[in-house]
C-alpha positions as CSV (number, residue, x, y, z in Angstrom):
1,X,227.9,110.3,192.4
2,X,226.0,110.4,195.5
3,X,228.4,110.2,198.3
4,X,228.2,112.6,200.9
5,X,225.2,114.4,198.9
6,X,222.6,115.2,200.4
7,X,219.8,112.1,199.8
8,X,216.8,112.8,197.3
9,X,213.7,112.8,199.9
10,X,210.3,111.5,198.9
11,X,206.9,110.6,200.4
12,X,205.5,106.9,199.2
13,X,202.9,105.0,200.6
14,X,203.3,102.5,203.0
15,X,201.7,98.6,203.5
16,X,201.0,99.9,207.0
17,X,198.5,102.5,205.6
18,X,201.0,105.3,206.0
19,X,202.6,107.8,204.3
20,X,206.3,107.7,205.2
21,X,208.8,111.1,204.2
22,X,212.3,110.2,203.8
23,X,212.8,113.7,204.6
24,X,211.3,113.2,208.0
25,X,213.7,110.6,209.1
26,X,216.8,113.4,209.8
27,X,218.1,112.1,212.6
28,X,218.6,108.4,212.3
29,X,220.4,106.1,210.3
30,X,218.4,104.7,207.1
31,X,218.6,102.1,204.9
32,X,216.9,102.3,201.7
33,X,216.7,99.1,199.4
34,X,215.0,99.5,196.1
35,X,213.8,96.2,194.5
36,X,212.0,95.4,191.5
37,X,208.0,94.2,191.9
38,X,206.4,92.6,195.1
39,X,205.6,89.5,192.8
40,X,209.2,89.1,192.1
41,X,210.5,85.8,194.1
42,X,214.2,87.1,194.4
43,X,213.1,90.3,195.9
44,X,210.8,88.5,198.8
45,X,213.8,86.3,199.5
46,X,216.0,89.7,200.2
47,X,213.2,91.1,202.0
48,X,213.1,87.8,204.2
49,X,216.4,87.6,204.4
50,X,217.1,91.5,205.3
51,X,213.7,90.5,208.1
52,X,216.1,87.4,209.1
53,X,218.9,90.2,209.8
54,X,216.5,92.5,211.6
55,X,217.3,92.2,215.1
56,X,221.2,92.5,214.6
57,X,221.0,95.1,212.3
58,X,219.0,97.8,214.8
59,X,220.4,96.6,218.0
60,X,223.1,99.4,218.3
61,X,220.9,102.1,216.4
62,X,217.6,102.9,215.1
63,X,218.4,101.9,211.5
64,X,215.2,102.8,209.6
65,X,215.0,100.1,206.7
66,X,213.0,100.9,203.6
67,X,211.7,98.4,201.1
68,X,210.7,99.9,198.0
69,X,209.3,98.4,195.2
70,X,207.8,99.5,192.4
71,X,204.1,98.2,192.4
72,X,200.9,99.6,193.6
73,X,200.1,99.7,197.0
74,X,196.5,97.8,196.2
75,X,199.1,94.7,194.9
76,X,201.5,95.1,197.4
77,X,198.9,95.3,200.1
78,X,197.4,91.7,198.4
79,X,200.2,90.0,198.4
80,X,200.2,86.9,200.6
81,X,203.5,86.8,202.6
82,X,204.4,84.1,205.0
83,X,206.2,86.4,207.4
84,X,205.6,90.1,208.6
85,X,208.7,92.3,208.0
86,X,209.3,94.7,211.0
87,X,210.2,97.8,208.5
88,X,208.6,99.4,206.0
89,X,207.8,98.3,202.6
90,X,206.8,100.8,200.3
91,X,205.2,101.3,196.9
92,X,206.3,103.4,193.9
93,X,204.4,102.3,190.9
94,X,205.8,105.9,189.1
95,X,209.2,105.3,189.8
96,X,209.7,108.7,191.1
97,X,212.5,107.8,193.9
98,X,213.6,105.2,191.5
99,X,214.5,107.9,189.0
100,X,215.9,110.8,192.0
101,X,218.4,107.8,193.2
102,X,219.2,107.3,189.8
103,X,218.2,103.4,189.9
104,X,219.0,101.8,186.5
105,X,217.4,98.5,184.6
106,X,219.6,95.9,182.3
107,X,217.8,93.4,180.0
108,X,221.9,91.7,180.6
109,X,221.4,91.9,184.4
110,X,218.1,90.2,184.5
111,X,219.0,87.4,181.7
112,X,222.4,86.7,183.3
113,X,221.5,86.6,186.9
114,X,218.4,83.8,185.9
115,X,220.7,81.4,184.1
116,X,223.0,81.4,186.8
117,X,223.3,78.3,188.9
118,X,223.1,80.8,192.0
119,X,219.8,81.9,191.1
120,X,218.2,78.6,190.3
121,X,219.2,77.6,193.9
122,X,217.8,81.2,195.0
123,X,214.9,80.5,193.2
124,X,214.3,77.0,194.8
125,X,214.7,78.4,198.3
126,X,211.9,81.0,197.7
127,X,209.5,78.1,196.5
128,X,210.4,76.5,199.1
129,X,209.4,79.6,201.9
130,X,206.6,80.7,199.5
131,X,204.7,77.3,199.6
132,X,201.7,77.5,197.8
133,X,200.9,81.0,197.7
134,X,200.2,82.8,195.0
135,X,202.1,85.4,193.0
136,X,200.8,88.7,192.2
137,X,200.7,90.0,188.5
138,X,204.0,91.4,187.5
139,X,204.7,94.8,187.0
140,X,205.8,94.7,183.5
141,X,207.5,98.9,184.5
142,X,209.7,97.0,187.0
143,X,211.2,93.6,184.9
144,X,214.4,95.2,184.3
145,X,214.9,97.2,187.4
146,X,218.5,95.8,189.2
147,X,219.0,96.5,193.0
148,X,220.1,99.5,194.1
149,X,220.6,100.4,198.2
150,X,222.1,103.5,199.6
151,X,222.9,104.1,203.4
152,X,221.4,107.6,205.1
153,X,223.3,109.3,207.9
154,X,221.6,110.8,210.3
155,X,222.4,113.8,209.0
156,X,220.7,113.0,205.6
157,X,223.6,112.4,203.5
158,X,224.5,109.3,201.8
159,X,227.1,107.4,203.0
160,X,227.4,104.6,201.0
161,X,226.2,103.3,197.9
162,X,225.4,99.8,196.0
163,X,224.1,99.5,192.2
164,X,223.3,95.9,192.2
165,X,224.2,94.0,188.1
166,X,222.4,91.1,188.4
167,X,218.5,90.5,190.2
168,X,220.0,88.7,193.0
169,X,223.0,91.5,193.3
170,X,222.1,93.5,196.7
171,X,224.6,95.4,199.5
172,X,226.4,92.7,201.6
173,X,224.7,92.5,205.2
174,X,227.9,93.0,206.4
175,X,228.2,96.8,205.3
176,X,225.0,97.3,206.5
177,X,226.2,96.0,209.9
178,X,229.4,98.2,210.1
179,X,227.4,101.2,209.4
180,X,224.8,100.6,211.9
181,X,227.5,100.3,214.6
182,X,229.0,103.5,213.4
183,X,228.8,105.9,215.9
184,X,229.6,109.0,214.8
185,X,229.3,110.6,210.9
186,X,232.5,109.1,209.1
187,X,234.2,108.8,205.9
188,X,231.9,107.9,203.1
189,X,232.4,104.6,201.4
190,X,232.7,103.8,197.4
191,X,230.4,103.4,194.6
192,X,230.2,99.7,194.0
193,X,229.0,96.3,192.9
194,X,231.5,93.9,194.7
């Protein structure tokens, strides 16, 4: 439903004290990954793993990545992390953006994706990386969020599209990559979960 639209724009608050406007980011490339609470484990992996991904990701264009989550900024800005992601993390407690990019939760998504084998090894890895630090209180608004991330053109229109059906279910790096080399505004590419 949302390729080639025009992308939703909101203001949220950012970890590095500012206030960051999609809106204001016409112009460049954007990523925008929506995840479920900072204290979720799975999510902190992605974000490690999209930090991981970083450097190849912007090294042919200023892909702006967006992290948002939907806790308070006063938990998100506690939260002990054992690496410094070089994009933005933001907060949404209200779910606002959540609701304009028409996010959706599943009580089946959550319970499937944490018996799965995948996810118990997912899990390990993030204790593993975590250490000893401590979780934050969970956002009881955001247990059933799934993934959602959705690729912004330059020209602020959404080129692509991922509703995640599972907690560990995110865009493949690879699509990420092939629109960050993209050099001019293209085709737009499917709806999907695969």
């Amino acid at each position: 439903e949302w390729l080639g639209k025009d992308a939703p724009t909101f203001v949220l608050d950012s970890t590095d004290g500012r206030r960051l406007d999609l809106g204001a980011l016409r112009g460049k490339k954007v990523w925008v990954a929506f995840f479920r609470s900072v204290s979720c484990p799975l999510c902190n992996l992605r974000v490690r793993d999209m930090t991981d991904h970083y450097k190849q990701l912007t090294e042919t264009c200023d892909l702006q990545i967006l992290a948002i989550f939907r806790s308070p900024i006063q938990v998100m800005t506690q939260f002990p992390h054992s690496y410094e992601p070089p994009f933005s993390l933001l907060a949404d407690p209200d779910g606002k953006a959540y609701d304009l990019f028409d996010c959706k939760t599943s009580v089946t998504g959550v319970c499937t994706g944490a018996m799965s084998g995948y996810i118990r090894g997912e899990f390990k890895r993030s204790r593993k990386l975590r250490g000893s630090q401590r979780v934050a209180p969970e956002d009881e608004t955001s247990r059933w969020i799934m993934p959602a991330d959705f690729l912004i053109d330059e020209e602020g229109r959404v080129r692509d599209a991922y509703y995640g059906k599972r907690v560990n279910d995110h865009m493949p790096f690879e699509r990420v990559l092939a629109f960050s080399k993209e050099h001019q505004i293209g085709d737009v590419k499917g709806v999907d979960s695969s």
